[in-house]
MDAnalysis code that builds the backbone (N, CA, C; Angstrom):
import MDAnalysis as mda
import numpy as np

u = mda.Universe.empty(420, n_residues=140, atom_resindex=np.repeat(np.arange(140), 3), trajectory=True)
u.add_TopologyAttr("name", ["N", "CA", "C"] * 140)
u.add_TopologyAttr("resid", np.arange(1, 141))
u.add_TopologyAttr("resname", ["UNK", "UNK", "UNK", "UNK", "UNK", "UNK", "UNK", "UNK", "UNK", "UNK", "UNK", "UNK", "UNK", "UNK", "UNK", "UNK", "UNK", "UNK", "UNK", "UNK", "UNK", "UNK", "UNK", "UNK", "UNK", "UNK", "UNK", "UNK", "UNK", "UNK", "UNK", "UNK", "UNK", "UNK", "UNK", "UNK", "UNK", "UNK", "UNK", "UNK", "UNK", "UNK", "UNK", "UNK", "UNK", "UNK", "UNK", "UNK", "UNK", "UNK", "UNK", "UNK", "UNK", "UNK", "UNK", "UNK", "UNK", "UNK", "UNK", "UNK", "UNK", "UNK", "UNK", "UNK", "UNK", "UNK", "UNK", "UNK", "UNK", "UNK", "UNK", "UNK", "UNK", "UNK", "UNK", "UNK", "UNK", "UNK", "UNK", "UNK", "UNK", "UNK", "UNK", "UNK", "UNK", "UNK", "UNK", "UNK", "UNK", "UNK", "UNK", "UNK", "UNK", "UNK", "UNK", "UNK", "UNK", "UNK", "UNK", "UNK", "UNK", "UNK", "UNK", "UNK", "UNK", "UNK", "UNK", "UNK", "UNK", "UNK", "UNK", "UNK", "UNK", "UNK", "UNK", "UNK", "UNK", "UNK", "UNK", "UNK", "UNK", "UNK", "UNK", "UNK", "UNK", "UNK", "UNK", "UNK", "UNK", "UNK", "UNK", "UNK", "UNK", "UNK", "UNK", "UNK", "UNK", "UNK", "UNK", "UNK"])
u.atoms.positions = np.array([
    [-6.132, 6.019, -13.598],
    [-5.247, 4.860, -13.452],
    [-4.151, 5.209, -12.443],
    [-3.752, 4.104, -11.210],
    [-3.243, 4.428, -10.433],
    [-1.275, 4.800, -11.297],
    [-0.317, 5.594, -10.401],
    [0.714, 6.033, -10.791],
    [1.847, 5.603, -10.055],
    [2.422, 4.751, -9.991],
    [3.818, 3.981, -9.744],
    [4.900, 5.453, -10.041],
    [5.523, 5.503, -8.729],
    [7.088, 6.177, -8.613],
    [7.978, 5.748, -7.661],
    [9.688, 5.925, -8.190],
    [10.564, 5.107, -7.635],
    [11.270, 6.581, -7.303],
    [12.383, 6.653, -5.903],
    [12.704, 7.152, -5.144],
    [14.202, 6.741, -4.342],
    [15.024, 6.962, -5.185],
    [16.581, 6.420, -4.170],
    [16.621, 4.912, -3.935],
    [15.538, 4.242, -4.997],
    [15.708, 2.716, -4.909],
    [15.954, 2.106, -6.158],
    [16.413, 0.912, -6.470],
    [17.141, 0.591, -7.394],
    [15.697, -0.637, -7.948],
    [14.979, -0.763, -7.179],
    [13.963, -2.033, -7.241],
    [12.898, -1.487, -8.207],
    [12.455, -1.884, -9.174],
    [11.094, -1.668, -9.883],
    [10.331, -2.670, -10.171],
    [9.220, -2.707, -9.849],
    [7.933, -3.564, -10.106],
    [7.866, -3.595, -11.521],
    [7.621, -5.241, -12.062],
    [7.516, -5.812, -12.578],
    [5.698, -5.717, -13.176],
    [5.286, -5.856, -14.571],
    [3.690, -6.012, -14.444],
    [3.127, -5.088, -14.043],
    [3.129, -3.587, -14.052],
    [2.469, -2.664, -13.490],
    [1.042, -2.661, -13.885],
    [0.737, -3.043, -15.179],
    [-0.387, -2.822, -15.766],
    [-1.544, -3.789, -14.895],
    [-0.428, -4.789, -14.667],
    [-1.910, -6.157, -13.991],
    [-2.078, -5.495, -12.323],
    [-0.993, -4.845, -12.217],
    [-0.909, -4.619, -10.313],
    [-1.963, -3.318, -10.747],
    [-2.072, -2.245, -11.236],
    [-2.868, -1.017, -11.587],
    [-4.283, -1.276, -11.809],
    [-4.962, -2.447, -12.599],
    [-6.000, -2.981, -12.661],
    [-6.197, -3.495, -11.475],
    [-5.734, -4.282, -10.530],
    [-5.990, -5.202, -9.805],
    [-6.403, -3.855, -8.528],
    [-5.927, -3.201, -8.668],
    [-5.934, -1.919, -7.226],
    [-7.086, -1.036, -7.692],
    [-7.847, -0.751, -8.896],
    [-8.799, -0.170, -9.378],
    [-9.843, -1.348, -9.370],
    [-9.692, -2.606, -9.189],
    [-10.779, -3.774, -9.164],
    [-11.072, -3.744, -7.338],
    [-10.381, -3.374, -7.009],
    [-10.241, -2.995, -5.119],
    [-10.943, -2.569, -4.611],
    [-10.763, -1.108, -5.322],
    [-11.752, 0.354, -5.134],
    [-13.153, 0.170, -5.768],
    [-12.884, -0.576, -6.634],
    [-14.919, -1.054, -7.240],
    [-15.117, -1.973, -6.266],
    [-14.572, -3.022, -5.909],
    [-15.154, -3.825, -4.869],
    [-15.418, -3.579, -3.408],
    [-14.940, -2.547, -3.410],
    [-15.248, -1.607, -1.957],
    [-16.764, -0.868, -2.008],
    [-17.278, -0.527, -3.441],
    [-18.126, -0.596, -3.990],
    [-17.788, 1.892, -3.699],
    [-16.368, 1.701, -4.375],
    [-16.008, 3.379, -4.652],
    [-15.322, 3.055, -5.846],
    [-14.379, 4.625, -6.651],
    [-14.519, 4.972, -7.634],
    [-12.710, 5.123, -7.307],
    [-11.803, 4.706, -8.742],
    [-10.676, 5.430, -8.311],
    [-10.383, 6.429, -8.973],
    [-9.830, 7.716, -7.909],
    [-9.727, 8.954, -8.578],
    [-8.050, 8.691, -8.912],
    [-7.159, 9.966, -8.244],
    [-5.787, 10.098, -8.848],
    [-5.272, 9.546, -7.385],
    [-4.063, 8.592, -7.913],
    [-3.559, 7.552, -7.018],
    [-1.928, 7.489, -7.558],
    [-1.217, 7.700, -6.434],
    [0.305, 7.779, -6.501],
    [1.370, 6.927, -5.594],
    [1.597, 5.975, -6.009],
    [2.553, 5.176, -5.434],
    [4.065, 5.185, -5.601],
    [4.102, 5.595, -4.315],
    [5.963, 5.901, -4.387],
    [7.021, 4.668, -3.614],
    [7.712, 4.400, -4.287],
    [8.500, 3.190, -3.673],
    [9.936, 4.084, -2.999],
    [10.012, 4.306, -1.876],
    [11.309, 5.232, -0.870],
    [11.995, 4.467, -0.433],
    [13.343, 4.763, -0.029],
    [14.054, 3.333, 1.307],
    [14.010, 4.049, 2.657],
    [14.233, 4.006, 3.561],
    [14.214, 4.005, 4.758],
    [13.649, 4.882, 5.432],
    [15.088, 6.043, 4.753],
    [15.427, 7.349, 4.902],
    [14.619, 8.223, 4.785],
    [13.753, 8.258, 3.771],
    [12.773, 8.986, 3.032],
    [11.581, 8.451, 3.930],
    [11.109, 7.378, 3.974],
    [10.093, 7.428, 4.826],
    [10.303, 7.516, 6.616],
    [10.933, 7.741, 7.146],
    [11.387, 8.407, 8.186],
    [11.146, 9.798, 7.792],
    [11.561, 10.514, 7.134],
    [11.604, 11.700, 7.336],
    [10.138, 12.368, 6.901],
    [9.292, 11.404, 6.155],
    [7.591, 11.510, 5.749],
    [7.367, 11.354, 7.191],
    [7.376, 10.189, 7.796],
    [7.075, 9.710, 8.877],
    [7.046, 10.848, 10.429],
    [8.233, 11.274, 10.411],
    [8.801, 13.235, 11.187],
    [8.014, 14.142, 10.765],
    [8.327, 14.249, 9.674],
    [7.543, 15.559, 9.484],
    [5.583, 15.584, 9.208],
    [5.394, 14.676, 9.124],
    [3.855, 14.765, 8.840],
    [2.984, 14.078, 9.952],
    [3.338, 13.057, 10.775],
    [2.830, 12.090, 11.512],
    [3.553, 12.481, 13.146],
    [4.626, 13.061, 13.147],
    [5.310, 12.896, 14.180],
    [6.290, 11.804, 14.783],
    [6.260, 10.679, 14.399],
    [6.854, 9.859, 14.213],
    [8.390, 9.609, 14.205],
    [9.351, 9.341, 14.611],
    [10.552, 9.066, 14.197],
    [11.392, 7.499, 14.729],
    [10.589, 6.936, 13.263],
    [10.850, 5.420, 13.130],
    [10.579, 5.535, 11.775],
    [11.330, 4.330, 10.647],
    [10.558, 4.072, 9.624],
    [9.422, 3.061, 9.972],
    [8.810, 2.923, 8.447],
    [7.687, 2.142, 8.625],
    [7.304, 1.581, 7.498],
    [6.255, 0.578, 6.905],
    [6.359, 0.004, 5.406],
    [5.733, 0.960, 5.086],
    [4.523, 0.894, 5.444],
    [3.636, 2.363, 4.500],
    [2.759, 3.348, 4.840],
    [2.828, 4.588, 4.481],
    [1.865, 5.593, 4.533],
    [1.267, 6.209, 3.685],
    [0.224, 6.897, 3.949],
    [-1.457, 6.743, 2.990],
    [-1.554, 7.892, 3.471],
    [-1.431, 8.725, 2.090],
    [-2.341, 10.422, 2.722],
    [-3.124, 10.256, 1.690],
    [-4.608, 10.405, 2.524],
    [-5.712, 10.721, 1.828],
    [-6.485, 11.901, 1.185],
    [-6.737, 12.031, 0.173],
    [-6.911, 13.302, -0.838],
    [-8.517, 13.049, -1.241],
    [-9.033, 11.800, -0.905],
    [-10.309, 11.820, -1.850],
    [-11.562, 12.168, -1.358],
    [-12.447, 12.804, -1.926],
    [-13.445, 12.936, -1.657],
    [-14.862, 12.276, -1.939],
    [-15.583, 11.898, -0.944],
    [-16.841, 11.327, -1.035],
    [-16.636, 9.827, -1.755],
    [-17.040, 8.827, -2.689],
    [-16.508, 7.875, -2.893],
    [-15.878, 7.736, -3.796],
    [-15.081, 8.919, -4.742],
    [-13.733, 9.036, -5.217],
    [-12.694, 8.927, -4.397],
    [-11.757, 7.392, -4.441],
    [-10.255, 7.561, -3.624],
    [-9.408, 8.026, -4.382],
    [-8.510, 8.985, -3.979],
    [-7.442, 9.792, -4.634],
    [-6.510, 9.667, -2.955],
    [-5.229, 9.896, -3.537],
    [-4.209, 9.861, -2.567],
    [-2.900, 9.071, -3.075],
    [-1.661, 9.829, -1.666],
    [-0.681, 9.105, -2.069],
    [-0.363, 7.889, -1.418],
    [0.454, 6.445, -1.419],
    [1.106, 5.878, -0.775],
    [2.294, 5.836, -0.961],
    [3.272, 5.807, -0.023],
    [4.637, 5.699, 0.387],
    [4.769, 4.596, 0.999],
    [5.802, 3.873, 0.301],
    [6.219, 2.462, 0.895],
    [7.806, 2.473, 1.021],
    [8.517, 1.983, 1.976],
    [9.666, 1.321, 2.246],
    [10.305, 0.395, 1.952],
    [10.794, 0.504, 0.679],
    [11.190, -0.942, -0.244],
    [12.734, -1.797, 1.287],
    [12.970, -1.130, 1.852],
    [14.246, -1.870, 2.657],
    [13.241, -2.364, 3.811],
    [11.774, -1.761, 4.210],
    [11.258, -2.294, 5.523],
    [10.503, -3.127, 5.252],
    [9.797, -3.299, 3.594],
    [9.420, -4.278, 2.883],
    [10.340, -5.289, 2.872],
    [11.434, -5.516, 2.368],
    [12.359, -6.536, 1.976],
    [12.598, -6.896, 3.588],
    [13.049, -6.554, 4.714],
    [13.039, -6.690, 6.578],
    [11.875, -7.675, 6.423],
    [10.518, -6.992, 6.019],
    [9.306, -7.809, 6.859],
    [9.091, -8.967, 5.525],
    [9.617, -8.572, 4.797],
    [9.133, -10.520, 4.072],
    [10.332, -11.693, 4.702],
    [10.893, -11.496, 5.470],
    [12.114, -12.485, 5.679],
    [11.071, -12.543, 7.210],
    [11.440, -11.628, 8.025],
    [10.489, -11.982, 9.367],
    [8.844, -12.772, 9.279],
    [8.107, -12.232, 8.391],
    [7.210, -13.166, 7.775],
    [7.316, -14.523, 7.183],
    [8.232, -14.434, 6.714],
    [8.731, -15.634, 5.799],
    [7.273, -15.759, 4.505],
    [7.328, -14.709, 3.937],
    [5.969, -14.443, 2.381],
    [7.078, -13.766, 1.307],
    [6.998, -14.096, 0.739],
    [7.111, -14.299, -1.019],
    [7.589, -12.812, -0.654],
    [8.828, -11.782, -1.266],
    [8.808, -10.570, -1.663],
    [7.648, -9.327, -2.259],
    [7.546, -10.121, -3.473],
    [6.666, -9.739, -4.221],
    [5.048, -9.580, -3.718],
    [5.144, -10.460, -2.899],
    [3.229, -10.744, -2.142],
    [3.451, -9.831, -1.015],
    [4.914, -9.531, -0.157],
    [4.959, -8.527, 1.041],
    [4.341, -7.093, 0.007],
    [5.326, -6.890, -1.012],
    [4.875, -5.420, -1.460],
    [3.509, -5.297, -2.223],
    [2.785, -6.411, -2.755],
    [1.563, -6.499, -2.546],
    [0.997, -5.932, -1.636],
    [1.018, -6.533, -0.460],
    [0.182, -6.527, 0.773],
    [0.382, -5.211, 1.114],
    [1.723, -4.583, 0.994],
    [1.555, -3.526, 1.830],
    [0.700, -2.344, 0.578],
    [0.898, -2.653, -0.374],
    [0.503, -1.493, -1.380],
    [-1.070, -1.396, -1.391],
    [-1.636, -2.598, -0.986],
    [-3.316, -2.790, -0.585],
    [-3.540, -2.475, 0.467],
    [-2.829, -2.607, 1.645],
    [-2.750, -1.774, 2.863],
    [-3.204, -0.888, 2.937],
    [-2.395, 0.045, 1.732],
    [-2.211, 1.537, 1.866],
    [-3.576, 1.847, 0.904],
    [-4.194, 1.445, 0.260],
    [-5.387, 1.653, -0.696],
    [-6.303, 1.719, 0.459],
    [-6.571, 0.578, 1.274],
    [-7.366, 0.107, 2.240],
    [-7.271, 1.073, 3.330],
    [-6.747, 2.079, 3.452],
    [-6.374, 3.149, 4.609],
    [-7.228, 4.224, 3.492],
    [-6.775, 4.337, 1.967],
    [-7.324, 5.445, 1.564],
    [-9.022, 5.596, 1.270],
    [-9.455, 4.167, 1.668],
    [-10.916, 4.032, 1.646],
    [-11.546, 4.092, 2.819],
    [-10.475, 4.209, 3.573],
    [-11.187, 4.556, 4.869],
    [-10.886, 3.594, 6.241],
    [-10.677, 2.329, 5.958],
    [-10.134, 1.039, 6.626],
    [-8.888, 1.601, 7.771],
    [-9.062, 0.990, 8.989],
    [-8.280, 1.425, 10.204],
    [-7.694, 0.028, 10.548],
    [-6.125, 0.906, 11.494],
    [-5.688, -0.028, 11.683],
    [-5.155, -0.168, 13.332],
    [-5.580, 0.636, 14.139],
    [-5.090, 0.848, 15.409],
    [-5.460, 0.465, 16.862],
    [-6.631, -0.544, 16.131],
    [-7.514, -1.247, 17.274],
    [-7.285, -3.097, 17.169],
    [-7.326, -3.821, 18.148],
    [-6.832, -4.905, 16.994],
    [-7.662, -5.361, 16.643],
    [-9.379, -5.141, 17.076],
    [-10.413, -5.468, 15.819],
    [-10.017, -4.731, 14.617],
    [-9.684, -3.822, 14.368],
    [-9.672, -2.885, 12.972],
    [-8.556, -3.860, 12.550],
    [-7.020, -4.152, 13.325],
    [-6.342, -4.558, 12.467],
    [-6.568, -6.099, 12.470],
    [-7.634, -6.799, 12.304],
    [-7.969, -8.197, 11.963],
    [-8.994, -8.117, 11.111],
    [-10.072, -6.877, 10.920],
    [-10.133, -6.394, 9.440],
    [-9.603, -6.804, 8.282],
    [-8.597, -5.592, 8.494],
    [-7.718, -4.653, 7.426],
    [-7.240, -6.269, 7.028],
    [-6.510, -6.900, 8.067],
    [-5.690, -8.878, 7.214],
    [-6.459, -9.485, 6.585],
    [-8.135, -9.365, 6.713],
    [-8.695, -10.610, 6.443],
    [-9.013, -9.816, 4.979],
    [-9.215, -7.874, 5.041],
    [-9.369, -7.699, 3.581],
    [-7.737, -7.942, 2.647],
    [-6.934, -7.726, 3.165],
    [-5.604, -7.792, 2.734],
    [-5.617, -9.117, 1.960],
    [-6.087, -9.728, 2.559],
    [-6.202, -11.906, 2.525],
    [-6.886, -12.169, 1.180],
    [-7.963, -11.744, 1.230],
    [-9.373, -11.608, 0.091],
    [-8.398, -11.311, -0.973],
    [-8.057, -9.720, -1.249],
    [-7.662, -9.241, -2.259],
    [-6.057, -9.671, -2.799],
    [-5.143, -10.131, -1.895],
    [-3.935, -10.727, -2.207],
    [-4.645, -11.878, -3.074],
    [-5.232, -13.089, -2.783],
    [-5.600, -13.895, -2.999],
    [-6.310, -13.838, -4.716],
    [-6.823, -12.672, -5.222],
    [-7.361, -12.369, -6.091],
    [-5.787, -12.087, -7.236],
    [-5.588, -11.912, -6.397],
    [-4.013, -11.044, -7.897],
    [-2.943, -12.337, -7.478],
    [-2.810, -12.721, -6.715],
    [-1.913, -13.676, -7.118],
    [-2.358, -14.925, -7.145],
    [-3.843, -15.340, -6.882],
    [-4.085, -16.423, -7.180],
    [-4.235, -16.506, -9.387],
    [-3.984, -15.492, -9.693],
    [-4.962, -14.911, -10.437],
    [-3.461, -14.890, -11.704],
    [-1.999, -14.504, -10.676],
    [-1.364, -14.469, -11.753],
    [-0.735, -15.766, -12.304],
])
């Protein structure tokens, strides 16, 4: 069962149990297995400095996905940016709650293997983002 952690942020998700099912209904519909899965909610700061030291990077960003799993067990962590989350649902103009959705399936969708750096890959990754948003919140 996937593992929710909070980090220098004051924000906690609501419903973990339905968001934890819904991200293990993901990984079966990808037609893989979920192994050990860790979701960390950071603000800025913290993912900047993930972002430096592991990627090279020095910008924040909503989320990053280190992948741990092997063969069609997904295991891994995601790191999300609850302040670059809360930025991109106002520039979007989408629901809070459906931004940190999206990005937390994002980051699943990276640990199964899903790319995002081509803009065929990233018109993919939206249309699976689309599918599976659509499932959990049509749903709640």
């Amino acid at each position: 069962m996937p593992k929710i952690f909070y980090s220098n942020v004051k924000f906690r998700l609501g419903k973990t149990s339905n968001i934890k099912d819904w991200i293990v209904q993901v990984i079966r519909s990808e037609g893989k297995k979920a192994g050990d899965l860790s979701f960390f909610f950071v603000d800025d700061r913290e993912i900047e400095e993930i972002n430096s030291e592991f990627l090279k990077n020095n910008y924040s960003t909503d989320v990053i996905a280190f992948n741990y799993g092997k063969g069609d067990i997904i295991s891994g962590e995601v790191y999300m940016s609850i302040d670059t989350i809360k930025r991109n649902s106002k520039i979007y103009r989408t629901k809070f709650k459906e931004e940190i959705l999206r990005v937390m399936i994002h980051g699943v969708l990276h640990l199964i293997g899903y790319k995002d750096k081509e803009e065929i890959e990233k018109g993919r990754m939206k249309e699976k983002e689309d599918y599976y948003l659509e499932r959990i919140i049509g749903g709640s």
